[in-house]
N, C-alpha and C positions, 0 to 999 in steps of 0.2 A: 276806696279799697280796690273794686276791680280795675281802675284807671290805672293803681300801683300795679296791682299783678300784671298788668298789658304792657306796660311800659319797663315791669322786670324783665317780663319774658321776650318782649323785644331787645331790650339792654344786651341780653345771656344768646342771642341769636347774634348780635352785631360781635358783641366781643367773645366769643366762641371762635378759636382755632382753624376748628373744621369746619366752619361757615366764612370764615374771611372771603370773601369774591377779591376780594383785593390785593389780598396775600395770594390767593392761586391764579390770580394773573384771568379766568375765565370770566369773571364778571364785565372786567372791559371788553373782551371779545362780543359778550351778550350785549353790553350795552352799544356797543358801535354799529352790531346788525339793527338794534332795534332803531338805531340812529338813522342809519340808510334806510329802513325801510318807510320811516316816518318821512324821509327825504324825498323819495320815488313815490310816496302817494299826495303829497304836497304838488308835485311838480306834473304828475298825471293827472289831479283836480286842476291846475293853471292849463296844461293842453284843452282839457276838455272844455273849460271855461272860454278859451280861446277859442277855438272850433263851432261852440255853440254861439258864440255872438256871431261871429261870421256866417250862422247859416240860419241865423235874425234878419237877414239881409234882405229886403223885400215881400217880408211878406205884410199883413194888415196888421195894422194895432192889436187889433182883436186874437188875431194869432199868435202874435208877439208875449201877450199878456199869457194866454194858456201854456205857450212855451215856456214860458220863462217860471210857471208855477209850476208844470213838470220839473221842470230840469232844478231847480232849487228842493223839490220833493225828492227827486234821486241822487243831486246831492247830501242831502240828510241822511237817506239810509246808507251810502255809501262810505260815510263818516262815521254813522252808529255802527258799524258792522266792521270796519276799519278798528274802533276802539276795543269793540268786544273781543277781535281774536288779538289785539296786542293785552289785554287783559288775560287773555287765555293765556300766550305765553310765559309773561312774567308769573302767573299764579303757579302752572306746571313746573318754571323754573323754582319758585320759593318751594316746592312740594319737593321733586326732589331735593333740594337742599337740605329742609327738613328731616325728611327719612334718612338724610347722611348723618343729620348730630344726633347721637345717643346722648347728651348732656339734657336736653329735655323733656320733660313726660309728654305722654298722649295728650294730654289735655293742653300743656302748654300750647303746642305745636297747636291746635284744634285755636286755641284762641287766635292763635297768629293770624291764623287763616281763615277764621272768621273776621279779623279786625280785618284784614285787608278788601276780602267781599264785601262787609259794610261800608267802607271808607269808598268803595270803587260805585256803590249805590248809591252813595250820598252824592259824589261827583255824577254821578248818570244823571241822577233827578236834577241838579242845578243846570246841568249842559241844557235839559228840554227844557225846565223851566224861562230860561235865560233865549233860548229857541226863540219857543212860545211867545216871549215877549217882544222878543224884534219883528216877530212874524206878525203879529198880531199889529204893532206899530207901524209898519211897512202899508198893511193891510187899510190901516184907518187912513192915513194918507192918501192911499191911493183913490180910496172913495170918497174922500171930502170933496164936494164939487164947489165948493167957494175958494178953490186954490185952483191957480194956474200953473199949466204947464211945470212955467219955470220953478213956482214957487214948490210943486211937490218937487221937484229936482233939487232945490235947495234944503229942501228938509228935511229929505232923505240922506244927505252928506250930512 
């Protein structure tokens, strides 16, 4: 029953008029910033990526390792925080949206935008969870000492 009303009231948002993104031509504008912007932090994590292996360049093992757990930790939050404000925008952009259609009640609107917060927390919890696991996997590797060199190199790819 409330899977029906989610899925009505999303239905009455999509085929609603004065929500069309489509029809007013604004949705692709939105969608194309959030495109480039998703582009320029792609391409800013490859610089930096690049830069930090080069500046791997000499030093010991030992430092290489604590580097390299740095910099994959501020990778991470540089990605969770990346996600959160492209979360912020789209949810501000459906918000206004919403306060434009009078075709919906309060309440609908409130479910919308609650399905969307849950749906964005279920996606958060798999990203760490899924994290977690390659980190964790990464991790057993590395300290298995009945593996060589080559063989943790191969089983990391």
């Amino acid at each position: 029953m409330k899977t029906k009303l989610i899925a009505l009231a999303a239905a009455a948002v999509l085929l609603t008029p004065s929500l069309s993104w489509a029809n007013e031509g604004n949705y692709q504008g939105f969608h194309d910033s959030q495109k480039a912007k998703h582009h320029e932090f792609r391409e800013n994590r490859h610089k930096e990526n690049q830069e930090f292996r080069q500046s791997l360049k000499g030093k010991t093992p030992e430092e290489k390792k604590q580097a390299r757990l740095n910099h994959h930790a501020d990778m991470v939050e540089q990605r969770k925080n990346f996600q959160a404000q492209s979360h912020e925008d789209k949810t501000s952009r459906l918000k206004n949206k919403l306060d434009q259609n009078s075709k919906l009640t309060a309440d609908q609107k409130q479910q919308i935008l609650a399905q969307r917060e849950q749906q964005y927390q279920e996606n958060s919890k798999f990203r760490e969870d899924r994290q977690k696991a390659v980190t964790d996997k990464l991790q057993q590797i590395q300290n298995d000492t009945t593996l060589t060199a080559q063989q943790k190199h191969d089983a990391v790819k």
